[in-house]
C-alpha positions as a Markdown table, in Angstrom:
| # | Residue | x | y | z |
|---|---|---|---|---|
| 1 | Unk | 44.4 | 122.3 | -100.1 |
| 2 | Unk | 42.6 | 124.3 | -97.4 |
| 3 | Unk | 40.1 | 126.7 | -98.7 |
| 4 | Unk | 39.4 | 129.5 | -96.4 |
| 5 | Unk | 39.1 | 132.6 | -98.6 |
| 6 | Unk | 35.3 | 133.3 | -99.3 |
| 7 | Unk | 36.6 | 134.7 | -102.5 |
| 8 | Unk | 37.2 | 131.1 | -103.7 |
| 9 | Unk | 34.8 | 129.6 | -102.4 |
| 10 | Unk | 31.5 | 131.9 | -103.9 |
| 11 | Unk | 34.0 | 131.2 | -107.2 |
| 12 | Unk | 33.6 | 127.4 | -106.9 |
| 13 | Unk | 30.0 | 127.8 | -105.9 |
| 14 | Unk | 29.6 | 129.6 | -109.3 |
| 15 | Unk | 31.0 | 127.1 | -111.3 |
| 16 | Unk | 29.0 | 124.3 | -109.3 |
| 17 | Unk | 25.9 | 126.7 | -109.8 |
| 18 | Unk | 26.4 | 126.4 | -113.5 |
| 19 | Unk | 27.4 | 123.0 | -113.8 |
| 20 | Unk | 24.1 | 122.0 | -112.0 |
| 21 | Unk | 21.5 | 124.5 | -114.8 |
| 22 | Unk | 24.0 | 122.6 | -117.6 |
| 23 | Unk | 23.9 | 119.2 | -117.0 |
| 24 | Unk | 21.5 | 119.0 | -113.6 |
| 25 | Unk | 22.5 | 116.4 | -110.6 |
| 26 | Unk | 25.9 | 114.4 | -112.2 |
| 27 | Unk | 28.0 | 114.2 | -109.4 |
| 28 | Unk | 26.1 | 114.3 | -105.8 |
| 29 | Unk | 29.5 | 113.6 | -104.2 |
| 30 | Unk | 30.6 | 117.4 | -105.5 |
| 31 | Unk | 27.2 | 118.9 | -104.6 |
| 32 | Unk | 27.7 | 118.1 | -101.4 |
| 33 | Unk | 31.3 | 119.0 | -101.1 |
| 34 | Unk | 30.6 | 122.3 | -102.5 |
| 35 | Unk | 28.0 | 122.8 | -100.3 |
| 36 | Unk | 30.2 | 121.6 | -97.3 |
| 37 | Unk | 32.8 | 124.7 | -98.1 |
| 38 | Unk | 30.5 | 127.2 | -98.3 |
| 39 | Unk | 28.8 | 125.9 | -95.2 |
| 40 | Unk | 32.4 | 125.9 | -93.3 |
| 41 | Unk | 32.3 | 129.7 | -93.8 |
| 42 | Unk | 28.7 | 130.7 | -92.7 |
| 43 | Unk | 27.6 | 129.6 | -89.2 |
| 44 | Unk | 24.2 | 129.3 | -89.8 |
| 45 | Unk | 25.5 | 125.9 | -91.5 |
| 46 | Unk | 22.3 | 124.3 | -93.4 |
| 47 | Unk | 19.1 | 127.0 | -92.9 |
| 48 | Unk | 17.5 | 126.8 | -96.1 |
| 49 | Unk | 18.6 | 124.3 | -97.7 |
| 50 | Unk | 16.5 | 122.6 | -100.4 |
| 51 | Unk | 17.8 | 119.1 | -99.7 |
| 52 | Unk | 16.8 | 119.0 | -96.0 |
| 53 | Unk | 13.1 | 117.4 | -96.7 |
| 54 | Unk | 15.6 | 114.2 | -98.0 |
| 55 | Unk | 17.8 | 113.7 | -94.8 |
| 56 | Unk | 16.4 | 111.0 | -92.6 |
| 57 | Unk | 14.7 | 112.2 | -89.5 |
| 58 | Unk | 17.9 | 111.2 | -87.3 |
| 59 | Unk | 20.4 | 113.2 | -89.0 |
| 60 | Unk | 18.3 | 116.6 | -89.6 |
| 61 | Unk | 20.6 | 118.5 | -86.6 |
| 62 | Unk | 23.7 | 117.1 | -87.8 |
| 63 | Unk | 25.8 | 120.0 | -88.9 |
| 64 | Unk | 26.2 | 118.2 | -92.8 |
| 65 | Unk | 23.5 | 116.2 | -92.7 |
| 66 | Unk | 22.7 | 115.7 | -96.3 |
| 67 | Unk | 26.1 | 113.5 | -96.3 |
| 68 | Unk | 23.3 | 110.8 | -95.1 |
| 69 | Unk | 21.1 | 110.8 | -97.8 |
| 70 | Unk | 21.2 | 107.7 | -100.0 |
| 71 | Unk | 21.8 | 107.3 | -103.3 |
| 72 | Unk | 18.8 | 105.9 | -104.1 |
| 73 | Unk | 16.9 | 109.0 | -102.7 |
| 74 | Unk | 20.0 | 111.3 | -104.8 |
| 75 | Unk | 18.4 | 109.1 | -107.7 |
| 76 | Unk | 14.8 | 110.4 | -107.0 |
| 77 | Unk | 15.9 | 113.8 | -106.5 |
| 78 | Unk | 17.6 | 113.8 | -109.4 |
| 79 | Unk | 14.4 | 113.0 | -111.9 |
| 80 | Unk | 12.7 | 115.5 | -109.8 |
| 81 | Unk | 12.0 | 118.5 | -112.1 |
| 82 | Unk | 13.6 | 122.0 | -111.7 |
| 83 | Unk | 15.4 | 121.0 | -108.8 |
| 84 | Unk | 18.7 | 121.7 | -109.5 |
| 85 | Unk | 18.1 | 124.7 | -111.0 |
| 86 | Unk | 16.8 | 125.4 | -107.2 |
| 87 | Unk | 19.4 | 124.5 | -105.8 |
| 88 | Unk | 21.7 | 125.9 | -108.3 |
| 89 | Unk | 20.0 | 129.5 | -107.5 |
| 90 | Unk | 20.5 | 128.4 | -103.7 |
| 91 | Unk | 24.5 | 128.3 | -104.4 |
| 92 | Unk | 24.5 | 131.8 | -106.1 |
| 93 | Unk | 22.6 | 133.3 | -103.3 |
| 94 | Unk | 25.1 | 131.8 | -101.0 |
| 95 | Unk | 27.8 | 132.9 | -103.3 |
| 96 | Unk | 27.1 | 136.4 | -103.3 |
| 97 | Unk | 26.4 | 136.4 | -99.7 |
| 98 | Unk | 30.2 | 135.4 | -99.2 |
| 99 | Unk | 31.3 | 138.3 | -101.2 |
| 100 | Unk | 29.8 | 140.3 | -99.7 |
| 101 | Unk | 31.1 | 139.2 | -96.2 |
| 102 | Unk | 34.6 | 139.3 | -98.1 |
| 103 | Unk | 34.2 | 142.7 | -99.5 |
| 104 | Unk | 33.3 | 143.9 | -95.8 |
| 105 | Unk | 35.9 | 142.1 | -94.3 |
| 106 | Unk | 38.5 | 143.5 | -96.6 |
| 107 | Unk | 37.4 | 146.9 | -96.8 |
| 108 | Unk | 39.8 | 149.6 | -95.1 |
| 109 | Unk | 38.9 | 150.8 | -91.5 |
| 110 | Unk | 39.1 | 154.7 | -91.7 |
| 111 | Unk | 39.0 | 156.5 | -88.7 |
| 112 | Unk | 36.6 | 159.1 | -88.1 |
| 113 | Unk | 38.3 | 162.9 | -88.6 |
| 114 | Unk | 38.5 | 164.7 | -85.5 |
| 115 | Unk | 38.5 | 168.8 | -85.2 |
């Protein structure tokens, strides 16, 4: 299934957002593929991501470069306190950025009135 709706995408953020403040780093595979949709749909790909300090040097201008961090560092960062509540706000702030996009996108263009 190809998601392209930003819609559904800011939804599945959400849900990964609250998975992450429930039961913090279970599943690194999803982080990352969550992360990966929203990053499809925003073309400043990974600015500000939390997880960049953990790429290795090599991959850092990759456009999904957190696909090469190992799972012994995803270990480590997961023992690493308040973390994935960071990156859990990080998803939510990316979130409502796509809705907002959306919302623009969808709104009606009205032209101006003339006289």
């Amino acid at each position: 299934m190809a998601l392209t709706s930003k819609h559904d995408v800011a939804q599945i953020l959400r849900r990964e957002a609250e998975s992450l403040r429930r039961h913090g780093f279970t599943n690194f595979f999803s982080h990352q593929y969550v992360c990966l949709l929203a990053q499809v749909l925003r073309p400043e790909k990974c600015e500000g991501c939390l997880l960049g300090d953990y790429v290795p040097e090599e991959f850092r201008q990759e456009a999904f470069p957190c696909q090469h961090i190992t799972q012994e560092t995803w270990e480590r960062i997961a023992r690493m306190p308040g973390l994935p509540e960071k990156v859990a706000d990080r998803f939510l702030e990316i979130a409502a950025e796509l809705e907002r996009e959306a919302k623009l996108e969808e709104s009606p263009v009205v032209p101006p009135v003339t006289r």
